[in-house]
C-alpha positions as CSV (number, residue, x, y, z in Angstrom):
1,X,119.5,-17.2,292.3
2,X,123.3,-16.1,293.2
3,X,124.2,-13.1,293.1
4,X,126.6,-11.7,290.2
5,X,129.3,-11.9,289.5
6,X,129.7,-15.7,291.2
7,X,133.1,-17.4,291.8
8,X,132.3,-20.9,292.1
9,X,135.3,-22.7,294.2
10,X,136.2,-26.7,292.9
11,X,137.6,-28.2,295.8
12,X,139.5,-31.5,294.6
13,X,140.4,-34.5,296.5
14,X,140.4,-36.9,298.9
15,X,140.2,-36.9,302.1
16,X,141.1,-40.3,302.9
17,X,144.4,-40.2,300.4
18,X,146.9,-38.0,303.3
19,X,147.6,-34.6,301.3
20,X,145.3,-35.1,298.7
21,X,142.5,-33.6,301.2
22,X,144.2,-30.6,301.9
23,X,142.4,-28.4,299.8
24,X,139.4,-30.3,301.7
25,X,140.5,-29.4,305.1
26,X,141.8,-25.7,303.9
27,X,138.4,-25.0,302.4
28,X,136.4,-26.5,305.9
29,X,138.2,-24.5,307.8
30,X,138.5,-21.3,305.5
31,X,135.0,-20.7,304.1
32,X,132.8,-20.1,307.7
33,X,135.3,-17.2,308.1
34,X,134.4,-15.3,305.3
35,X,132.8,-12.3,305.7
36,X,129.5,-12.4,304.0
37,X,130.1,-10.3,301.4
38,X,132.5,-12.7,300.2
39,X,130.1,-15.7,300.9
40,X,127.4,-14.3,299.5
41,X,129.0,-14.5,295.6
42,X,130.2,-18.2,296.5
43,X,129.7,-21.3,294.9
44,X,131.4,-24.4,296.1
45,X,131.8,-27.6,294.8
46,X,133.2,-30.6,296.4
47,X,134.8,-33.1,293.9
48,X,137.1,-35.9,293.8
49,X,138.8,-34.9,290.6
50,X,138.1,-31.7,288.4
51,X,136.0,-32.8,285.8
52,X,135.2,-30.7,282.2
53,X,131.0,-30.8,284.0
54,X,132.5,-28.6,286.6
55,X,133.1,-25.6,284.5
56,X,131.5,-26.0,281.4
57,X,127.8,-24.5,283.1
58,X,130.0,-21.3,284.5
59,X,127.7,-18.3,283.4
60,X,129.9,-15.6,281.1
61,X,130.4,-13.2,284.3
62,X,131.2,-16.3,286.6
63,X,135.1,-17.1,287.5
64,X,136.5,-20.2,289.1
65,X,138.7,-20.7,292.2
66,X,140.5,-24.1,291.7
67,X,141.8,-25.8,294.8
68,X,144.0,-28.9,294.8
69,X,147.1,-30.6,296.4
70,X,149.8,-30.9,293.6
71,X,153.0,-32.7,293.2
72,X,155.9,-31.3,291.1
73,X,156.7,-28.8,293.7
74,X,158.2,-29.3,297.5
75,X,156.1,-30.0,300.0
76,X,154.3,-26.9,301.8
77,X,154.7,-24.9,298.4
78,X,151.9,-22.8,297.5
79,X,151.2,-22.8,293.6
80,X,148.9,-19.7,292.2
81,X,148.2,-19.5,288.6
82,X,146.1,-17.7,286.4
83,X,143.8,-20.5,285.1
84,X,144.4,-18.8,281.3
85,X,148.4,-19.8,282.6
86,X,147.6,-23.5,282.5
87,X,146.7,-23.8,278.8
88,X,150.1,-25.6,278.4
89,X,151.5,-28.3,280.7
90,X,152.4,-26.8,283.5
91,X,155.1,-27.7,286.4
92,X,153.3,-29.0,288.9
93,X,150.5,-31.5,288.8
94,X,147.1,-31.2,290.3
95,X,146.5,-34.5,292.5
96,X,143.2,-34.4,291.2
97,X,143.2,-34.3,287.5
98,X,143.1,-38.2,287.2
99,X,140.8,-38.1,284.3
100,X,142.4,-35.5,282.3
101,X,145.4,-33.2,283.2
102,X,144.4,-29.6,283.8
103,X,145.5,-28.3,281.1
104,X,143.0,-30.2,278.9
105,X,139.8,-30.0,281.0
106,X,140.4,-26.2,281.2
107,X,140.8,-26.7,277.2
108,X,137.6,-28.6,276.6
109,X,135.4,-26.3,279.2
110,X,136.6,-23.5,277.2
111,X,135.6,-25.0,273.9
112,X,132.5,-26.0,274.9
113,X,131.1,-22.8,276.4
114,X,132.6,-21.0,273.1
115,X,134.6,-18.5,275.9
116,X,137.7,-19.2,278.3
117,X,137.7,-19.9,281.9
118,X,138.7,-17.1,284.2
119,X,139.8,-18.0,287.5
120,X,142.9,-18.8,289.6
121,X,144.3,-22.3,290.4
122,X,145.8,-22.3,294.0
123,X,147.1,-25.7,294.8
124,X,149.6,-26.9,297.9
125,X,152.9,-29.1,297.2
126,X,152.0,-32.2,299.0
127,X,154.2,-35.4,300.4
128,X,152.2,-38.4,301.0
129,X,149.2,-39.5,298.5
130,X,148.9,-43.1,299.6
131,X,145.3,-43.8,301.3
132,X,144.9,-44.0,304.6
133,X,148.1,-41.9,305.3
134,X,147.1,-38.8,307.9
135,X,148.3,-35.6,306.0
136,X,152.1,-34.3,305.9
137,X,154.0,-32.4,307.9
138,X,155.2,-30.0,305.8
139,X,151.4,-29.8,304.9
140,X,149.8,-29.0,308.0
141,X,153.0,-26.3,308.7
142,X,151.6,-24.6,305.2
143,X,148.1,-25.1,305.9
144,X,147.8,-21.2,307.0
145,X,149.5,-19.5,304.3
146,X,147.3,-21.7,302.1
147,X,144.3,-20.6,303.4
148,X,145.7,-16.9,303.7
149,X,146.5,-18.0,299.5
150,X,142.8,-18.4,299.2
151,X,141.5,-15.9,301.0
152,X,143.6,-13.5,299.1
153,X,142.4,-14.8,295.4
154,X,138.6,-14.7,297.0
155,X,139.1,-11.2,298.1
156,X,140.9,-10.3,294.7
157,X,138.3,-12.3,292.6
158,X,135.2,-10.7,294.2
159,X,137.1,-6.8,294.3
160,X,135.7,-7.0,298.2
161,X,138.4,-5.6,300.8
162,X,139.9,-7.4,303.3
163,X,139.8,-6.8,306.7
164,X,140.6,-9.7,309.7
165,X,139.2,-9.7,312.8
166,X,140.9,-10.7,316.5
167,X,140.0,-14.2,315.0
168,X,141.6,-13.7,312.0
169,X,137.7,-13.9,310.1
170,X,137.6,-12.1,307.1
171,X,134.9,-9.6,307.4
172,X,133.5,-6.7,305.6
173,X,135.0,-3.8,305.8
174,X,133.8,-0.7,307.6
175,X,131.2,1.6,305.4
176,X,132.9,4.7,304.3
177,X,132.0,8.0,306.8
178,X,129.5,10.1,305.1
179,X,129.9,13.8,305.1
């Protein structure tokens, strides 16, 4: 069993469809560097699209990190919003809400488990969709502060600290001295 309180991450996308894996390649690259206080309250779930199955299970005390490519916004912009934010349309569109738009999965999720979803969406402002294209320039030049984006919301979401190493790993931080 996971600890409490989880935050289950949805990854959405593609890797094959050019910046419509970017929250793909942020989260490979992101989650081995979490300290493992951090990892240890993490679930993660790779999808293609978000989908109402993905957050209708969500325990009461669990909250959901939502990471996507969007378009609607220039390319290499970084989009964080309150997930209880995106009960209307909002400005940007998630790349991977092909079945339903966001707004409406987070609706029907809610519904369902008689209780809103808490979370943060943090999506990136992506240039090239088509299949088989490699992933933007402006993409790859934002990749860091999108990672940085979701670190921050992790570190916020679980109330750990955040402390880098010469890496630039998130890891604990130190114990309090005892007196």
């Amino acid at each position: 069993m996971l600890p409490s309180p989880t935050i289950r991450i949805v990854v959405c996308g593609n890797a094959d469809g050019g910046d419509d894996g970017v929250a793909l390649s942020a989260a490979a690259t992101l989650l081995p560097t979490l300290s493992a206080r951090i990892g240890a309250t993490l679930e993660v779930r790779r999808r293609p699209e978000l989908r109402v199955e993905d957050l209708v299970d969500l325990r009461s005390d669990e909250r959901c990190l939502i990471i996507d490519a969007v378009s609607g916004v220039d390319p290499g912009e970084i989009v964080v919003v309150p997930l209880e934010d995106l009960t209307a349309r909002p400005e940007f569109l998630p790349r991977s809400s092909h079945e339903l738009p966001i707004e409406l999965v987070l609706a029907l999720a809610g519904i369902i488990r008689e209780q809103p979803i808490e979370g943060v969406f943090v999506g990136l402002g992506g240039h090239r969709f088509g299949y088989g294209t490699p992933i933007s320039r402006a993409v790859r030049a934002a990749m860091p502060a999108f990672r940085n984006a979701i670190a921050d919301q992790l570190t916020r979401l679980t109330g750990a600290g955040t402390t880098k190493d010469s890496r630039g790993c998130v890891v604990d931080p130190p114990e309090p001295a005892r007196v």
